[in-house]
C-alpha positions as a Markdown table, in Angstrom:
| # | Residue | x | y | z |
|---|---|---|---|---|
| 1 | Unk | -2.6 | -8.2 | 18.5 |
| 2 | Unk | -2.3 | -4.7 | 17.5 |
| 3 | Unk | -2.7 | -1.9 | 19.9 |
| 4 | Unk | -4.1 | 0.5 | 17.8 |
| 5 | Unk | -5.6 | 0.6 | 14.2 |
| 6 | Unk | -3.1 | 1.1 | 11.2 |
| 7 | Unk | -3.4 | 4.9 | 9.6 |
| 8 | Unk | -1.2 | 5.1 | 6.4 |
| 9 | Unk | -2.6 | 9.0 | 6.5 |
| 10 | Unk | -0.1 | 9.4 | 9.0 |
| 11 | Unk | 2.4 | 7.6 | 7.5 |
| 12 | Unk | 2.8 | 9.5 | 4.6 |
| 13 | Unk | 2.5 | 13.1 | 6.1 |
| 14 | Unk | 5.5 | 11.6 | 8.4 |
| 15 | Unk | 7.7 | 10.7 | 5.7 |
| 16 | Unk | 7.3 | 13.8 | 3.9 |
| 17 | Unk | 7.4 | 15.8 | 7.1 |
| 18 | Unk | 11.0 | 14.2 | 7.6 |
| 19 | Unk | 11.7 | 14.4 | 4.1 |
| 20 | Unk | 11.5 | 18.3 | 4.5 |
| 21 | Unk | 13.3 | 17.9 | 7.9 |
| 22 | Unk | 16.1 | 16.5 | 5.8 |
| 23 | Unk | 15.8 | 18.9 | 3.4 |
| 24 | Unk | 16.5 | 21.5 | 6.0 |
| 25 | Unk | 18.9 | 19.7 | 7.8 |
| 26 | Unk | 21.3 | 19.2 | 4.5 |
| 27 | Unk | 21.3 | 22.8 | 4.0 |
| 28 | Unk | 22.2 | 23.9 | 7.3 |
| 29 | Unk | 25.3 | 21.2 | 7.8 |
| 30 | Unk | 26.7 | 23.0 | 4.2 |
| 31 | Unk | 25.7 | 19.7 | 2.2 |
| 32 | Unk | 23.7 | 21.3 | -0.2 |
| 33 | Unk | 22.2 | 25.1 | -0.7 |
| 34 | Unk | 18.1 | 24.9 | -0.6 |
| 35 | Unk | 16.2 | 28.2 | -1.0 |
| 36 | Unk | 13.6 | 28.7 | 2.0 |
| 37 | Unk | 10.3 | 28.1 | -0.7 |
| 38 | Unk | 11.5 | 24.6 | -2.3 |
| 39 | Unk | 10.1 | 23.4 | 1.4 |
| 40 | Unk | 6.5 | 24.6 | 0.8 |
| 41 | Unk | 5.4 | 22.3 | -2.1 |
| 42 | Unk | 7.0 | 19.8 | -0.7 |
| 43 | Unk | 5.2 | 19.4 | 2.8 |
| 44 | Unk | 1.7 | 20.8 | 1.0 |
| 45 | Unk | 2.0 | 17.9 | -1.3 |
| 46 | Unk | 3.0 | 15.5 | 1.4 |
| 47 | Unk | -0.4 | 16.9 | 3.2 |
| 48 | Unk | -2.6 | 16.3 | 0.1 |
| 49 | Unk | -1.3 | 12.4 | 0.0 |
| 50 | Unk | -1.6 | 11.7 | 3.2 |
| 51 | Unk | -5.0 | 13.5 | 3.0 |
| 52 | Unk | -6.2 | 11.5 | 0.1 |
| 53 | Unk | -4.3 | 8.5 | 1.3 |
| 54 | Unk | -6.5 | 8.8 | 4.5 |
| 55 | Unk | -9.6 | 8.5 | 2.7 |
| 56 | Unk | -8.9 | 5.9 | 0.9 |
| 57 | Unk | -7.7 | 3.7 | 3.8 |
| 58 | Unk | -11.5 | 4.7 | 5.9 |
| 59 | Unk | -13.0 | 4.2 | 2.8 |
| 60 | Unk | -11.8 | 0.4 | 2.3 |
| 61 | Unk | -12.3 | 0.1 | 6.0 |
| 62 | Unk | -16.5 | 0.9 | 5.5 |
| 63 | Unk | -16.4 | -1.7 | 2.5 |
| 64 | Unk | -14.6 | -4.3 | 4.6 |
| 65 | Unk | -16.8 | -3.9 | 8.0 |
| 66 | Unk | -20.1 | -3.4 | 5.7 |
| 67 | Unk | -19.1 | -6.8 | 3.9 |
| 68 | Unk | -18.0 | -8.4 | 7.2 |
| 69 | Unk | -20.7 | -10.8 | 8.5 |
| 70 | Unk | -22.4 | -10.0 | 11.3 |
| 71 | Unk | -21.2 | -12.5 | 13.8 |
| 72 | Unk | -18.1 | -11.0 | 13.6 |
């Protein structure tokens, strides 16, 4: 039994969240040079996903519970 519903919203602003934390963390240990902006579009495109993502996932969940009988 889960503890606590799944959010893929969250998943995905995670992963790009560490994927700019990787970013950053390549360019300071000297394994690559990254200008300070290449960070921007990635974590505002990460938001929009998991943004978009998000309302997908509550918008299945309305379908299922709405199509879910009701001795459920």
């Amino acid at each position: 039994m889960l503890r606590h519903e799944f959010q893929p919203g969250r998943l995905v602003a995670g992963a790009f969240l560490l994927l700019a934390a990787v970013i950053y963390a390549g360019d300071a240990g000297g394994a690559w040079e990254t200008p300070w902006f290449v960070v921007i579009p990635v974590v505002t495109g990460g938001l929009c996903m998991a943004g978009a993502v998000g309302s997908l996932a509550r918008h299945v969940r309305s379908r299922r519970s709405r199509a879910a009988p009701e001795g459920r």
